[in-house]
HTML snippet that shows the backbone in 3Dmol.js (N, CA, C, O; Angstrom):
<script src="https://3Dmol.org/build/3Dmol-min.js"></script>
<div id="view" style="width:600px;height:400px;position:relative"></div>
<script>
const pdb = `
ATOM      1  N   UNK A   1      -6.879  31.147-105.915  1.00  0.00           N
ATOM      2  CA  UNK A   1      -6.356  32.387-105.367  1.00  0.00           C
ATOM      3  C   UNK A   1      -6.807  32.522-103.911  1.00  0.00           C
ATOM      4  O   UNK A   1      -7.965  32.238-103.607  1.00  0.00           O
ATOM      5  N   UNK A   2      -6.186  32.819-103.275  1.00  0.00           N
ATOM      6  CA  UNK A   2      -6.218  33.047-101.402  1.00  0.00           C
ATOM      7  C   UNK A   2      -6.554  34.640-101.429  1.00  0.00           C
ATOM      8  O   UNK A   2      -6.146  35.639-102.021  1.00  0.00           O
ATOM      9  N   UNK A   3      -7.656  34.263-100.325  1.00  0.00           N
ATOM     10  CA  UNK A   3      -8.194  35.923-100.089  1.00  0.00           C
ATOM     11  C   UNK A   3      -8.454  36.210 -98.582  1.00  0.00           C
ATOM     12  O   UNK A   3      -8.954  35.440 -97.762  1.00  0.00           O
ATOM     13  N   UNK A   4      -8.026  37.430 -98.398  1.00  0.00           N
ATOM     14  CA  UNK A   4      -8.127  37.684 -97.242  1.00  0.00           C
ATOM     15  C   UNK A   4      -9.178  39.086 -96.782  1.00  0.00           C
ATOM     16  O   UNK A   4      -9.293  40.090 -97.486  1.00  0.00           O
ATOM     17  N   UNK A   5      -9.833  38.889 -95.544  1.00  0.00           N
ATOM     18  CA  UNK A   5     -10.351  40.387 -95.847  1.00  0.00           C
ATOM     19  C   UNK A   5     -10.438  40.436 -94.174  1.00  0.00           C
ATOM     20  O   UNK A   5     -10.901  39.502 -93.518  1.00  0.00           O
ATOM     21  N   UNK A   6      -9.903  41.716 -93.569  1.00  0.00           N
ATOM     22  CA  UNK A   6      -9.768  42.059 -92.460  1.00  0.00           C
ATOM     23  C   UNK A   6     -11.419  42.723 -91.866  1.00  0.00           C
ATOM     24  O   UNK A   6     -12.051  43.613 -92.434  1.00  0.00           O
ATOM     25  N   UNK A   7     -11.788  42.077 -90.736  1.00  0.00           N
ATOM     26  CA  UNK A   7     -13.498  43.115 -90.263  1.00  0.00           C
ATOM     27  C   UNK A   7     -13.147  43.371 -88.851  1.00  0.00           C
ATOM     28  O   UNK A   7     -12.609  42.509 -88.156  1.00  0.00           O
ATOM     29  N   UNK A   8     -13.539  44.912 -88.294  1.00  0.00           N
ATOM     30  CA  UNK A   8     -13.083  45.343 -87.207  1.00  0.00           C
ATOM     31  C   UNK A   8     -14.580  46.207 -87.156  1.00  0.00           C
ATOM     32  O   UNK A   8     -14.947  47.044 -87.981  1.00  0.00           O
ATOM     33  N   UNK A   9     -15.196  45.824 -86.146  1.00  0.00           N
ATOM     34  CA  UNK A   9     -15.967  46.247 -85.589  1.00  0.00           C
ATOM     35  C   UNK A   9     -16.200  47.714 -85.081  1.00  0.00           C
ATOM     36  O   UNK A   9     -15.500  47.986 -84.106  1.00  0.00           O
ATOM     37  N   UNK A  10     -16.844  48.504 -85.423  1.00  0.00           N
ATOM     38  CA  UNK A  10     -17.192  50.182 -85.323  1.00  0.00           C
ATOM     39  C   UNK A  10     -18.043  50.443 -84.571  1.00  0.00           C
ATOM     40  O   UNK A  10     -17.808  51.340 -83.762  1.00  0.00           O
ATOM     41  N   UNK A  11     -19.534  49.677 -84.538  1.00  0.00           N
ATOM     42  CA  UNK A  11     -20.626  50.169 -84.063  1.00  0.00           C
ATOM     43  C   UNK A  11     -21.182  48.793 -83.966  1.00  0.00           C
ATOM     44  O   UNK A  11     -20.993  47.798 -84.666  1.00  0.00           O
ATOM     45  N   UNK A  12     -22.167  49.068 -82.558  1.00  0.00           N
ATOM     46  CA  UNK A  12     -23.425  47.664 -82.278  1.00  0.00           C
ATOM     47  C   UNK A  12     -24.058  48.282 -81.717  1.00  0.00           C
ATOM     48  O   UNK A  12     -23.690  49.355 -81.238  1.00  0.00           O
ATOM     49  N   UNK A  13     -25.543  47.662 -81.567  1.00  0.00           N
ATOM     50  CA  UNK A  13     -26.673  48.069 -80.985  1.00  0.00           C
ATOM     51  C   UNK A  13     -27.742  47.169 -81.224  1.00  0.00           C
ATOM     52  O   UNK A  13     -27.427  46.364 -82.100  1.00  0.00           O
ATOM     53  N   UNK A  14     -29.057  46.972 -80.713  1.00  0.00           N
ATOM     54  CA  UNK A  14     -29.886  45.967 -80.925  1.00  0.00           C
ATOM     55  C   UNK A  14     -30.662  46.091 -82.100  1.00  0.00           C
ATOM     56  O   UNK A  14     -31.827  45.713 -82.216  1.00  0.00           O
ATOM     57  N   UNK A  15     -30.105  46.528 -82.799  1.00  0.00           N
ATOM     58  CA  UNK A  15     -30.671  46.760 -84.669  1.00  0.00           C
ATOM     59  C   UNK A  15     -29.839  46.376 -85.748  1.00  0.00           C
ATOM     60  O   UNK A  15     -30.113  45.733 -86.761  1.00  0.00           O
ATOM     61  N   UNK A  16     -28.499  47.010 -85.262  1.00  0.00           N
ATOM     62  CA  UNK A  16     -27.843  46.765 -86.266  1.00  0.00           C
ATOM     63  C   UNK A  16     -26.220  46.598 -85.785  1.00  0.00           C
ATOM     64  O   UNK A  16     -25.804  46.742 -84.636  1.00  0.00           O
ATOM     65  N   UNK A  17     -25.397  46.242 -87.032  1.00  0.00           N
ATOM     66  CA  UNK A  17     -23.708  45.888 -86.234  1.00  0.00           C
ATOM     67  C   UNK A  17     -22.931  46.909 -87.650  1.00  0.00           C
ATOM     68  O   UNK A  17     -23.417  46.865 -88.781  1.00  0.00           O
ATOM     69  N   UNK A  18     -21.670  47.788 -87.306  1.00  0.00           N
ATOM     70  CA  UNK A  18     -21.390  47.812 -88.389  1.00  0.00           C
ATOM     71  C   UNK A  18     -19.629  47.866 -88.244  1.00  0.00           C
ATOM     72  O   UNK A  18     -18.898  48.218 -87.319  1.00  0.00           O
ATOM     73  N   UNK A  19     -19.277  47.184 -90.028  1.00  0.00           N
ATOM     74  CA  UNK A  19     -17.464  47.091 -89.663  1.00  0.00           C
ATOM     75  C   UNK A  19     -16.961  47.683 -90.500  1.00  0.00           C
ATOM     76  O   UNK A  19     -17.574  47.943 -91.535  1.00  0.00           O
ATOM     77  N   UNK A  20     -15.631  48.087 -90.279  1.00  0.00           N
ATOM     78  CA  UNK A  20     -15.301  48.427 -91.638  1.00  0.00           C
ATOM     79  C   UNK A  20     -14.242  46.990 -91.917  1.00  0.00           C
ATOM     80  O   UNK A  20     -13.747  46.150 -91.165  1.00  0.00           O
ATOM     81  N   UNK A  21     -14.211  47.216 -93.314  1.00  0.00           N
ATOM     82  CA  UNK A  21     -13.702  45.836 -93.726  1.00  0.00           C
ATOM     83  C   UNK A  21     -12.454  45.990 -94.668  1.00  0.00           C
ATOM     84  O   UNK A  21     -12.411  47.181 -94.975  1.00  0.00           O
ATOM     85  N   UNK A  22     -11.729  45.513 -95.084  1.00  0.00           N
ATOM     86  CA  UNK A  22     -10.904  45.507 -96.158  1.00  0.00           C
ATOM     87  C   UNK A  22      -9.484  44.588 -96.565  1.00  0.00           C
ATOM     88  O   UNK A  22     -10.011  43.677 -97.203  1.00  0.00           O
ATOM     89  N   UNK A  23      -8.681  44.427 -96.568  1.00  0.00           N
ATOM     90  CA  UNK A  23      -7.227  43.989 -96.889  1.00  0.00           C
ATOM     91  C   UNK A  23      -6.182  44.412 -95.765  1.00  0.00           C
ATOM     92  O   UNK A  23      -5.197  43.867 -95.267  1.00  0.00           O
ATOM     93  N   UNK A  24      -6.806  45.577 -95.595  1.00  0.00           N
ATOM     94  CA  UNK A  24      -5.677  45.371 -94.278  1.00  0.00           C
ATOM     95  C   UNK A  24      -6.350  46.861 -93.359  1.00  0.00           C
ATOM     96  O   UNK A  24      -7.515  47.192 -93.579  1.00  0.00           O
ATOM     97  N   UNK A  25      -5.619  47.535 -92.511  1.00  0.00           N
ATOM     98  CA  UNK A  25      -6.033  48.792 -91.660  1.00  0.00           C
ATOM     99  C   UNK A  25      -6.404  50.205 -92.401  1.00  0.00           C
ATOM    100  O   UNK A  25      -7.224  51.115 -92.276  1.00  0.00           O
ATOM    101  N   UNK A  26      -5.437  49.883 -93.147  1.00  0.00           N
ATOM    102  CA  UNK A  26      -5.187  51.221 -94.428  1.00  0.00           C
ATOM    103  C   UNK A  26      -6.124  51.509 -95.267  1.00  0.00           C
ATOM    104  O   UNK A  26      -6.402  52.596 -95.774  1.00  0.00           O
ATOM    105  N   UNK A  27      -6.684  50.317 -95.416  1.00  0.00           N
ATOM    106  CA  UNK A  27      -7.655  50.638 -96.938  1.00  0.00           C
ATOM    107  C   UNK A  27      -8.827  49.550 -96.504  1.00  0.00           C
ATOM    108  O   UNK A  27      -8.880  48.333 -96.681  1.00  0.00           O
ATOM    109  N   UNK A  28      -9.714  50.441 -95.886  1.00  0.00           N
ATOM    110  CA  UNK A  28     -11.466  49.794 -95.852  1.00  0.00           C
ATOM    111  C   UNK A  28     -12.277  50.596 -96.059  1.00  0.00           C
ATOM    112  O   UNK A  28     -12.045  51.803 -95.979  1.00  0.00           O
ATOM    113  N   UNK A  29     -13.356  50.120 -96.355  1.00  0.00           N
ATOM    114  CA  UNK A  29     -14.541  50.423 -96.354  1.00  0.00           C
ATOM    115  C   UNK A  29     -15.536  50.057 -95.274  1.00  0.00           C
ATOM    116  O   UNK A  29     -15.135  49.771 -94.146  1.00  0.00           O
ATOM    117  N   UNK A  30     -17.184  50.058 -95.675  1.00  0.00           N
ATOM    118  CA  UNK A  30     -17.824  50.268 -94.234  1.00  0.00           C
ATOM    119  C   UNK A  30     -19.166  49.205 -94.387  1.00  0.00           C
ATOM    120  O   UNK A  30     -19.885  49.403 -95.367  1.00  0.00           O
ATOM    121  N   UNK A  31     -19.518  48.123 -93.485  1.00  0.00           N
ATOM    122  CA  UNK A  31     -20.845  47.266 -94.001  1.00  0.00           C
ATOM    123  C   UNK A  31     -21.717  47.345 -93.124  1.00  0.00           C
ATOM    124  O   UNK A  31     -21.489  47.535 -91.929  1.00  0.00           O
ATOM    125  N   UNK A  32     -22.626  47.229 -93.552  1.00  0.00           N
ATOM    126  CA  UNK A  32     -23.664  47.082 -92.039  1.00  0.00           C
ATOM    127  C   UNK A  32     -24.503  46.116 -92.486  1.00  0.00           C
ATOM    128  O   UNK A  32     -24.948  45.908 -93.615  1.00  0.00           O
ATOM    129  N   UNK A  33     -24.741  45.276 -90.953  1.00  0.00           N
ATOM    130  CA  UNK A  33     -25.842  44.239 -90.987  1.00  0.00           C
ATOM    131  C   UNK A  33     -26.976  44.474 -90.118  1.00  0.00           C
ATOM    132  O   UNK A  33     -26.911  44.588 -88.894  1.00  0.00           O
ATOM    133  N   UNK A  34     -27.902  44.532 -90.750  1.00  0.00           N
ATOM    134  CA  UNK A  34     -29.054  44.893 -89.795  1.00  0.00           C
ATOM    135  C   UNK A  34     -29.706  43.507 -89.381  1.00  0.00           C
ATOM    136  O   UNK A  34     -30.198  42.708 -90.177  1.00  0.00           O
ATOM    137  N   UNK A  35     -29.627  43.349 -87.961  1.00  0.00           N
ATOM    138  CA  UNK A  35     -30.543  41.996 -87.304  1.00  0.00           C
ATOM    139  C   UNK A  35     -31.459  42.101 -87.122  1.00  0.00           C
ATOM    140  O   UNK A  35     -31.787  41.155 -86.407  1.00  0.00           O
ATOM    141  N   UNK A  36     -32.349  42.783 -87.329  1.00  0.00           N
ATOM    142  CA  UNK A  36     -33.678  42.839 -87.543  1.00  0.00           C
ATOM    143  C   UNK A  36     -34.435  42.137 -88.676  1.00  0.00           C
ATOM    144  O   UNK A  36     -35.332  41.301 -88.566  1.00  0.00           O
ATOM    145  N   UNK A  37     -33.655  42.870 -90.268  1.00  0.00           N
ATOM    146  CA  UNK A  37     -34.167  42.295 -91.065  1.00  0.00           C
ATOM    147  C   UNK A  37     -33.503  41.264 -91.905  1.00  0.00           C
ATOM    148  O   UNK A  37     -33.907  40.757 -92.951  1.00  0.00           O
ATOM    149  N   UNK A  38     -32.326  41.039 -91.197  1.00  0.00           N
ATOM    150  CA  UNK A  38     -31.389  40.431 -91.565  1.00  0.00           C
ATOM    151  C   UNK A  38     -30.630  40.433 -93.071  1.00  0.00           C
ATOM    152  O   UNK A  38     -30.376  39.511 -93.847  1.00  0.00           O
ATOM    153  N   UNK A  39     -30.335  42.181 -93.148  1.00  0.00           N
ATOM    154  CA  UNK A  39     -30.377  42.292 -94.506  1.00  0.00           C
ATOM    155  C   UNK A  39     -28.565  43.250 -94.436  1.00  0.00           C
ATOM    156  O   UNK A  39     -28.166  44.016 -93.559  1.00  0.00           O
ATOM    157  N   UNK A  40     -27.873  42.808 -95.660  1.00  0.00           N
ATOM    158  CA  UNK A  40     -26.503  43.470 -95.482  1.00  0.00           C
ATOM    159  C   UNK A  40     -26.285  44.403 -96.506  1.00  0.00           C
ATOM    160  O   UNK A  40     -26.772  44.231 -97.624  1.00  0.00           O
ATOM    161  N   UNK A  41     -25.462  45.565 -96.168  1.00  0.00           N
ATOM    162  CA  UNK A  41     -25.365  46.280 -97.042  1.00  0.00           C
ATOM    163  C   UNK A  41     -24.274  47.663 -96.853  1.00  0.00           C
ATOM    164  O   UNK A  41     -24.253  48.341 -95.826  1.00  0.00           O
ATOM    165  N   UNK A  42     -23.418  47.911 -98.025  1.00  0.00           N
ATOM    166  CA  UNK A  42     -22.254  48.455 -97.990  1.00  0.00           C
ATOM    167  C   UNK A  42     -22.557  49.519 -97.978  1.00  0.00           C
ATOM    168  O   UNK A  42     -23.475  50.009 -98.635  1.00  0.00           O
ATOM    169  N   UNK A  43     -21.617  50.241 -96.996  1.00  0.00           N
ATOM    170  CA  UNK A  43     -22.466  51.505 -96.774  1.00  0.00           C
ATOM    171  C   UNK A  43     -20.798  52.332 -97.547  1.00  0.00           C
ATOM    172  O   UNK A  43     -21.301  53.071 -98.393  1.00  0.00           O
ATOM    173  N   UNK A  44     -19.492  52.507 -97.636  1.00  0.00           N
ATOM    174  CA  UNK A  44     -18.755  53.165 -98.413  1.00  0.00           C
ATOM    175  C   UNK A  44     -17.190  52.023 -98.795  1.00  0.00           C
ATOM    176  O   UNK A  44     -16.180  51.779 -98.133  1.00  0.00           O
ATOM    177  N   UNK A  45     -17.561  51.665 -99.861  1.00  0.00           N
ATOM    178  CA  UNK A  45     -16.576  50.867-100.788  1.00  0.00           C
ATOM    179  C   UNK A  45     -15.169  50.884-100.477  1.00  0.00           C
ATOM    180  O   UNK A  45     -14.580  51.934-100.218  1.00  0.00           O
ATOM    181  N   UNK A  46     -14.629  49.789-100.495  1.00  0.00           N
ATOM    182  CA  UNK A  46     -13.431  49.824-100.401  1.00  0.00           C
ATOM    183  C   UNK A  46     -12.519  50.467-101.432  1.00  0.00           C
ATOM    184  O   UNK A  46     -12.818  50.314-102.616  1.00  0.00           O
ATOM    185  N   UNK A  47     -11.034  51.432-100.994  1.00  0.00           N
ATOM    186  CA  UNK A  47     -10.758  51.777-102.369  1.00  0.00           C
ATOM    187  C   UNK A  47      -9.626  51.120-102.314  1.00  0.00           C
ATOM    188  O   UNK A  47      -8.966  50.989-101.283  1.00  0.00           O
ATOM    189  N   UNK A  48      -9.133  50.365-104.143  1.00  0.00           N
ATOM    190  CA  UNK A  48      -8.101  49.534-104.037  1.00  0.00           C
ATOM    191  C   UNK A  48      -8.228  49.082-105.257  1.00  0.00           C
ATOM    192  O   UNK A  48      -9.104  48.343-105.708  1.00  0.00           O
ATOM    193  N   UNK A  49      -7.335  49.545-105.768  1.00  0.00           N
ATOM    194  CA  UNK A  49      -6.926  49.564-107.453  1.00  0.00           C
ATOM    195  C   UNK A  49      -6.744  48.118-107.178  1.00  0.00           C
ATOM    196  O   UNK A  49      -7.584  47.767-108.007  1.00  0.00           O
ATOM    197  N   UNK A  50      -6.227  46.738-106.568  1.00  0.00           N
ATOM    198  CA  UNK A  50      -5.873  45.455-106.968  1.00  0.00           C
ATOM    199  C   UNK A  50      -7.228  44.889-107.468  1.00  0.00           C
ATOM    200  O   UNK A  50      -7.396  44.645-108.663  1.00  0.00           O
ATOM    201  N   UNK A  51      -8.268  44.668-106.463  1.00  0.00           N
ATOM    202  CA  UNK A  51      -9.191  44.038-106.658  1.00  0.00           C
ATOM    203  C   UNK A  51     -10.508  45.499-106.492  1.00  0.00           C
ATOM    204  O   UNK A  51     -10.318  46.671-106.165  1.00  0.00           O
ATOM    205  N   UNK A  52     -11.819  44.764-106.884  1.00  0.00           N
ATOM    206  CA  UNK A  52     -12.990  45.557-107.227  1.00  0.00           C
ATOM    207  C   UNK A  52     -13.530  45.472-105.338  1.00  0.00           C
ATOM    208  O   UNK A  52     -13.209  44.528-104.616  1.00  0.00           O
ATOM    209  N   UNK A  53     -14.202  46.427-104.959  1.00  0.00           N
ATOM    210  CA  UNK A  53     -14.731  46.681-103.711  1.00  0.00           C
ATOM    211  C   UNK A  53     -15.873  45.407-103.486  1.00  0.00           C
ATOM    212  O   UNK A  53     -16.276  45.074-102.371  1.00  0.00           O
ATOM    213  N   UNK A  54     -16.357  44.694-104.915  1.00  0.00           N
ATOM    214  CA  UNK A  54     -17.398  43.962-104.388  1.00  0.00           C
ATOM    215  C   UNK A  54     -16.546  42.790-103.881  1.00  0.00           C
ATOM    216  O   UNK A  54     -16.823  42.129-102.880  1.00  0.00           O
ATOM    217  N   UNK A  55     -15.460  42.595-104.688  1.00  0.00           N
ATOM    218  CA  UNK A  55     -14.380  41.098-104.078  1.00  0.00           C
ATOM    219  C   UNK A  55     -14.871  40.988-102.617  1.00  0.00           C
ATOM    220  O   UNK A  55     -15.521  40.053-102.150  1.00  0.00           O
ATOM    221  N   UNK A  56     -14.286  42.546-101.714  1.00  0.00           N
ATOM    222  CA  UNK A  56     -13.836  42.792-100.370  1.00  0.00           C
ATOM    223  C   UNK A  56     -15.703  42.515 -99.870  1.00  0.00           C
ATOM    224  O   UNK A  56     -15.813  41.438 -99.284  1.00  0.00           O
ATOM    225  N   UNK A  57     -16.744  43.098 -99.979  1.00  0.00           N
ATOM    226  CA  UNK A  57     -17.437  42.796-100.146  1.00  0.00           C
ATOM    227  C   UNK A  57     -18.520  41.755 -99.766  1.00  0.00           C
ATOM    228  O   UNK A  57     -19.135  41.594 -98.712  1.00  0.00           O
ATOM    229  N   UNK A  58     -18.557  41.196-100.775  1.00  0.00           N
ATOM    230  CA  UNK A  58     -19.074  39.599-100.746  1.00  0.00           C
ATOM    231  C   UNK A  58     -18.394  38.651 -99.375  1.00  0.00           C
ATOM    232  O   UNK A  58     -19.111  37.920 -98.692  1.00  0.00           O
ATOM    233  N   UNK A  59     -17.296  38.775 -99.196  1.00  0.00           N
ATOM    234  CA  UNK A  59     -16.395  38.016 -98.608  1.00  0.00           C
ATOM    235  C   UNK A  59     -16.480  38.492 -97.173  1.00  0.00           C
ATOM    236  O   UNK A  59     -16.389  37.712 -96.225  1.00  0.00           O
ATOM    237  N   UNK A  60     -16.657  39.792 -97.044  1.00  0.00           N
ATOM    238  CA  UNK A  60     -16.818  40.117 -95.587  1.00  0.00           C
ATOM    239  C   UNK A  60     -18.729  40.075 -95.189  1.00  0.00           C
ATOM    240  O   UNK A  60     -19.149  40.104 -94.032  1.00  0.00           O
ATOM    241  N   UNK A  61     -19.367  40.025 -96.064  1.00  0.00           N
ATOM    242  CA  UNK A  61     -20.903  39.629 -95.907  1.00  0.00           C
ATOM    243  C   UNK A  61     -20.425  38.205 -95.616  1.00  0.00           C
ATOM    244  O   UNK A  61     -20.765  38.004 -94.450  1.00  0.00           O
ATOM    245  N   UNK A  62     -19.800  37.101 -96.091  1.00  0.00           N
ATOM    246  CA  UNK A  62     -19.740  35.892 -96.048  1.00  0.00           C
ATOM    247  C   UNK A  62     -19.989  35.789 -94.545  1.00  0.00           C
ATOM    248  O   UNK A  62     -20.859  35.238 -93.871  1.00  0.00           O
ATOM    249  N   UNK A  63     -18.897  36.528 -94.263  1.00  0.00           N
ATOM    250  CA  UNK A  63     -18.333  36.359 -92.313  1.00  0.00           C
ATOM    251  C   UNK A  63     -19.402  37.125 -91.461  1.00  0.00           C
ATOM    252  O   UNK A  63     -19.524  36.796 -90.281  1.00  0.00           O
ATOM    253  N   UNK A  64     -20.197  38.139 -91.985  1.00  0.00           N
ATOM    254  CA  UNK A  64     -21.107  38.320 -91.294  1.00  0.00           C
ATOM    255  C   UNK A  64     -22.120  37.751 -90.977  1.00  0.00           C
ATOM    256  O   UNK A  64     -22.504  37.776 -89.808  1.00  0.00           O
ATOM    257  N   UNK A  65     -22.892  37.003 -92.095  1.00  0.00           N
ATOM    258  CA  UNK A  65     -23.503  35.756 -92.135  1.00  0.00           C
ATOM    259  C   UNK A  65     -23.492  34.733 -90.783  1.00  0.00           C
ATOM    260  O   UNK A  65     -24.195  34.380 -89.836  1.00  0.00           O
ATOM    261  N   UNK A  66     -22.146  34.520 -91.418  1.00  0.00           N
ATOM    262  CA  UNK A  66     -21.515  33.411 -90.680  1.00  0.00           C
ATOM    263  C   UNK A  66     -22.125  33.643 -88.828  1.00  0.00           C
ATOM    264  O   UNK A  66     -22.967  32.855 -88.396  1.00  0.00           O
ATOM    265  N   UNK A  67     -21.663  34.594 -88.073  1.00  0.00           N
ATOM    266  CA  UNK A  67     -21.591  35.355 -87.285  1.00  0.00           C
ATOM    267  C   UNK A  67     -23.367  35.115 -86.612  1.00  0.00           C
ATOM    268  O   UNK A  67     -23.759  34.483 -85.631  1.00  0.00           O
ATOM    269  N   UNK A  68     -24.150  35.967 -87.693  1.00  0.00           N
ATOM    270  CA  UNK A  68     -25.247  35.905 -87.044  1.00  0.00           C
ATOM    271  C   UNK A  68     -26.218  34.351 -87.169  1.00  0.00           C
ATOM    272  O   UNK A  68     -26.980  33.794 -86.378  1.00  0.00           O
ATOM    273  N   UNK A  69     -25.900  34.124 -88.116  1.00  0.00           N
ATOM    274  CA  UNK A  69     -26.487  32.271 -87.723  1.00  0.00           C
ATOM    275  C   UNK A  69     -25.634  30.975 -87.419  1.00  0.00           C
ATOM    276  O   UNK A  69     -25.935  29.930 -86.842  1.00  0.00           O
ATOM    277  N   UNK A  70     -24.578  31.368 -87.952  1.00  0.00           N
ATOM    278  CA  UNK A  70     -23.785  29.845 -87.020  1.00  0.00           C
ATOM    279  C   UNK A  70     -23.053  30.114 -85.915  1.00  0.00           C
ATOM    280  O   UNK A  70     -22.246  29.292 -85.481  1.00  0.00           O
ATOM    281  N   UNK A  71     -23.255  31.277 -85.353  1.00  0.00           N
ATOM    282  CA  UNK A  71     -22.199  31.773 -84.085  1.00  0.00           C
ATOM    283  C   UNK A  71     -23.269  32.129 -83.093  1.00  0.00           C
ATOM    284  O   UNK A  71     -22.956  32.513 -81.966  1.00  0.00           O
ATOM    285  N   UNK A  72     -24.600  32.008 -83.495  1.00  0.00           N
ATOM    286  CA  UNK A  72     -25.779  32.526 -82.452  1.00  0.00           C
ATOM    287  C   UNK A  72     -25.684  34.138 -82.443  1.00  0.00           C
ATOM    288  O   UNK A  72     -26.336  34.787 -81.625  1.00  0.00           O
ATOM    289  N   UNK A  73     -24.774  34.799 -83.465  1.00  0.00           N
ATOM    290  CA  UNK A  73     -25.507  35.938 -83.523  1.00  0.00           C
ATOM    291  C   UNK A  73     -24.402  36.936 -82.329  1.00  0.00           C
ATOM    292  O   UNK A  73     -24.930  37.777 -81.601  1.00  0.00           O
ATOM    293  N   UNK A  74     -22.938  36.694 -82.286  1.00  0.00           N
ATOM    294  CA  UNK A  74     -21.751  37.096 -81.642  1.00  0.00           C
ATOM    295  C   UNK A  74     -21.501  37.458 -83.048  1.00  0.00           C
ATOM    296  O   UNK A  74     -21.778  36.859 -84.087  1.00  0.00           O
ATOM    297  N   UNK A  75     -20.705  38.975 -82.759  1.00  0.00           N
ATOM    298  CA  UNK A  75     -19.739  39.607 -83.305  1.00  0.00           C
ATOM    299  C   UNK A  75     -18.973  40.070 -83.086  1.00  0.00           C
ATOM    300  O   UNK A  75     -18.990  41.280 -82.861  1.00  0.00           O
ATOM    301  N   UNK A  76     -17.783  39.257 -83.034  1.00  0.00           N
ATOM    302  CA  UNK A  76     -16.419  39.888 -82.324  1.00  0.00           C
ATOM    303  C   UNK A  76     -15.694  41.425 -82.539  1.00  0.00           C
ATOM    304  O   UNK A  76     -16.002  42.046 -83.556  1.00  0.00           O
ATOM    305  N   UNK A  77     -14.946  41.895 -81.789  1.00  0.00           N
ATOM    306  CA  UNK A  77     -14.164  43.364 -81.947  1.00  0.00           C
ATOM    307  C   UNK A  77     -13.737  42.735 -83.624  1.00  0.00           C
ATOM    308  O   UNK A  77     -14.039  43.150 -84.742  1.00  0.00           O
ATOM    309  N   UNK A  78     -13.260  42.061 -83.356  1.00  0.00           N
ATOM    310  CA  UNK A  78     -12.137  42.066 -84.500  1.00  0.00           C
ATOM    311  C   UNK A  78     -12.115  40.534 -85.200  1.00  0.00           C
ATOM    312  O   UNK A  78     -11.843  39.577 -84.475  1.00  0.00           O
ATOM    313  N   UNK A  79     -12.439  40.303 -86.771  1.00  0.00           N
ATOM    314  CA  UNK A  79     -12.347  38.635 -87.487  1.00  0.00           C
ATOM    315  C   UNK A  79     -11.718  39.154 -88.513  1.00  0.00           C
ATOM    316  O   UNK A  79     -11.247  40.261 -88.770  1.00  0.00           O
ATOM    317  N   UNK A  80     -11.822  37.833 -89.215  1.00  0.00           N
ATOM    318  CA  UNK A  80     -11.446  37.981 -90.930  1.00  0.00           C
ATOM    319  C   UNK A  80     -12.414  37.160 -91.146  1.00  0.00           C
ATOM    320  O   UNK A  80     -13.334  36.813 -90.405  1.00  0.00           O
ATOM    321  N   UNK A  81     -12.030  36.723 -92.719  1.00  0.00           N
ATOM    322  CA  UNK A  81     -12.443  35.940 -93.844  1.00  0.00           C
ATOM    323  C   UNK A  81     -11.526  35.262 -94.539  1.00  0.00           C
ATOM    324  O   UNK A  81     -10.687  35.894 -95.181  1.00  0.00           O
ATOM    325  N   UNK A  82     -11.526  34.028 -94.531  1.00  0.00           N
ATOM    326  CA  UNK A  82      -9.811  33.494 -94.948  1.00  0.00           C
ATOM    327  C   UNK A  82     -10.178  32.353 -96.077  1.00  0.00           C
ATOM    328  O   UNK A  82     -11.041  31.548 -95.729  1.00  0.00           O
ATOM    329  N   UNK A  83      -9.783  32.245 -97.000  1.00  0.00           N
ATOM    330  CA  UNK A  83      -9.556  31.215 -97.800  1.00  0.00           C
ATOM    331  C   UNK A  83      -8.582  31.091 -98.649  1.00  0.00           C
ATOM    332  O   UNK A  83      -8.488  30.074 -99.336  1.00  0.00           O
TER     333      UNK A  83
END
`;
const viewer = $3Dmol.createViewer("view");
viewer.addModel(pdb, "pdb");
viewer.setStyle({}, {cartoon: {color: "spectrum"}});
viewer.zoomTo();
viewer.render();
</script>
């Protein structure tokens, strides 16, 4: 199954980054990664009767990840998550 999850950037600062994330513009929710302790965490769930909020979730932590150790720690306005 192919998944997609849209991340658009809200807030940065030298603590923390936060996006909202989801399937498309319409329907997200909100994550934050703190670079300090390098710790992630959903701050209001995606709502979306197809799939469960952790799907959207997991998948947009994936890309945040991604971001702060294989990108040196850049977070663009605007990514996805594609597979």
């Amino acid at each position: 199954m192919a998944s997609f999850v849209l991340l658009l950037k809200e807030f940065e600062d030298d603590e923390k980054v936060v996006y909202r994330f989801g399937p498309n513009e319409q329907v997200m929710g909100k994550i934050e990664l703190n670079k300090e302790k390098e710790t992630i965490q959903e701050i209001e769930p995606v709502q979306n009767a197809n799939n469960e909020s952790k799907f959207y979730f997991k998948r947009a932590a994936q890309r945040l990840a991604r971001c702060l150790y294989n990108e040196g720690g850049h977070f663009p306005e605007r990514t996805t998550f594609e597979s």
